[in-house]
C-alpha positions as CSV (number, residue, x, y, z in Angstrom):
1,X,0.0,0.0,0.0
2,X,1.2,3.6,-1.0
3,X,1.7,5.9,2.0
4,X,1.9,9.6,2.6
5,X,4.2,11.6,5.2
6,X,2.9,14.6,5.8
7,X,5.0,16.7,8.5
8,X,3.0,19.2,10.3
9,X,4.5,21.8,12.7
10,X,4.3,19.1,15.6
11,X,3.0,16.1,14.5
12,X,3.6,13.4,11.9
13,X,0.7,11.7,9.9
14,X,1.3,8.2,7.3
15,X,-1.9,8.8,5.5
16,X,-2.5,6.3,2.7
17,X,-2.8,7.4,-0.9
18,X,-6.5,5.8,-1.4
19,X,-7.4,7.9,1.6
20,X,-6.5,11.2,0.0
21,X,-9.4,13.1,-1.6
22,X,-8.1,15.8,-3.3
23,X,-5.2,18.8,-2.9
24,X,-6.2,22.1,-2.6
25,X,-3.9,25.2,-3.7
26,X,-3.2,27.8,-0.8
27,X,-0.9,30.1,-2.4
28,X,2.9,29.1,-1.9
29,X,1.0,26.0,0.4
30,X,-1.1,22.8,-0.2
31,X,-3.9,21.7,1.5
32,X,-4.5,17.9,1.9
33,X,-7.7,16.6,2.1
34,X,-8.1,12.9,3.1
35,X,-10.6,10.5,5.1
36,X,-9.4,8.9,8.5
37,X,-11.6,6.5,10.2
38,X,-15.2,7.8,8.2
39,X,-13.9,11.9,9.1
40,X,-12.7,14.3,6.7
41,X,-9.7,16.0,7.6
42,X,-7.4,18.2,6.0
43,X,-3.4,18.8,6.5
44,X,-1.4,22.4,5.4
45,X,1.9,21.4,4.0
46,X,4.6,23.6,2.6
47,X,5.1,22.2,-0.9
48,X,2.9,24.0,-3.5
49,X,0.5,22.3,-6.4
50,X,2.7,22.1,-9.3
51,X,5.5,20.4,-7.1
52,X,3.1,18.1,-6.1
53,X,1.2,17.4,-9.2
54,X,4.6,16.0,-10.7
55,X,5.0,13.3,-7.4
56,X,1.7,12.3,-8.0
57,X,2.6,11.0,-11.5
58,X,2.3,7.4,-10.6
59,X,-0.7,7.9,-8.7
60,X,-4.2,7.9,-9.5
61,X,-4.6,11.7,-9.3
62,X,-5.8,14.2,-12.0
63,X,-5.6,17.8,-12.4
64,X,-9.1,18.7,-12.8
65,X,-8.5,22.4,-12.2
66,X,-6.1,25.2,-12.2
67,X,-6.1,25.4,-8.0
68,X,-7.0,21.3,-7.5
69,X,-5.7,18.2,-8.0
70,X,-8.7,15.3,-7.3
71,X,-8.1,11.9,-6.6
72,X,-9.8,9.7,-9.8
73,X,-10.6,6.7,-7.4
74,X,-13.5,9.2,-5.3
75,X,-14.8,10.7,-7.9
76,X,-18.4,9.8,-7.2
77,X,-20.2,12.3,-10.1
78,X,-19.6,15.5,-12.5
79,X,-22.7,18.2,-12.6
80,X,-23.1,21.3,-13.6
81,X,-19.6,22.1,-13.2
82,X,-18.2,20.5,-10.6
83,X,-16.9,17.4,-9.1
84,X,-18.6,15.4,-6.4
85,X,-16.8,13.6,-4.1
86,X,-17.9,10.1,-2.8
87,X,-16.9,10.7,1.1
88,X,-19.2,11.6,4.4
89,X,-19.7,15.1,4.0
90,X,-20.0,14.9,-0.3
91,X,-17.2,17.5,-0.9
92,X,-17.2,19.0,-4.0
93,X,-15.1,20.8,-6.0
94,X,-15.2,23.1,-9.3
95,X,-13.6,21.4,-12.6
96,X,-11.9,23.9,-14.7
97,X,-13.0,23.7,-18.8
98,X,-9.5,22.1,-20.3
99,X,-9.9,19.0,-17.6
100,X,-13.6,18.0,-18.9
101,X,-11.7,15.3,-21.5
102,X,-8.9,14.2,-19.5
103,X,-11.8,13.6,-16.5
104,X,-13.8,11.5,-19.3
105,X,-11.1,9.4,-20.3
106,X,-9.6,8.5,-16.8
107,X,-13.2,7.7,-15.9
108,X,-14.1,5.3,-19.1
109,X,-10.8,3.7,-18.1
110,X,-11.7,2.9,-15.0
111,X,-15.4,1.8,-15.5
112,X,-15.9,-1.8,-16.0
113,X,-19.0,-0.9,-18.2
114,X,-20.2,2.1,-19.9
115,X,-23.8,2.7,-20.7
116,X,-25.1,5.2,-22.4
């Protein structure tokens, strides 16, 4: 199983990489958001998107706008513009226009069937 380490000011957390929901730009920051035990949490860490976006590579883990980065595997629905989120609290987040296609694809990928 693929870990995370993400070092807070005092405190250390090994989160797992199916638990991570999305990442969230905060300027020169990052904010993590992940499920532990049913919760939604989130973690501030220093590294900002595009440095992140490139360690993701071998993740499953899109860019589905200019300020997020969602995780493929919770993607529960796309509506109106944005992307739901199949955790507790249904987060959502907005999908920026050039990410509609590459959203599509991964999605058809990873469906077992596909009805129209």
């Amino acid at each position: 199983m693929n870990k995370f380490l993400i070092l807070k000011s005092n405190e250390m957390l090994m989160v797992d990489a199916e638990d991570i929901l999305y990442f969230e730009t905060l300027g020169n920051h990052s904010c993590i958001c992940y499920m532990r035990n049913g919760v939604t949490r989130r973690a501030v860490v220093k590294e900002n998107l595009k440095s992140l976006e490139g360690s993701l590579e071998e993740y499953d883990f899109l860019r589905v706008h200019r300020s997020f980065i969602a995780a493929v595997n919770h993607i529960a629905e796309i509506k109106d513009g944005w992307i739901f989120l199949d955790n507790a609290e249904e987060s959502r987040i907005p999908l920026g226009g050039t990410s509609v296609g590459a959203i599509g694809r991964a999605l058809k990928e990873r469906a077992s069937q596909v009805l129209d």
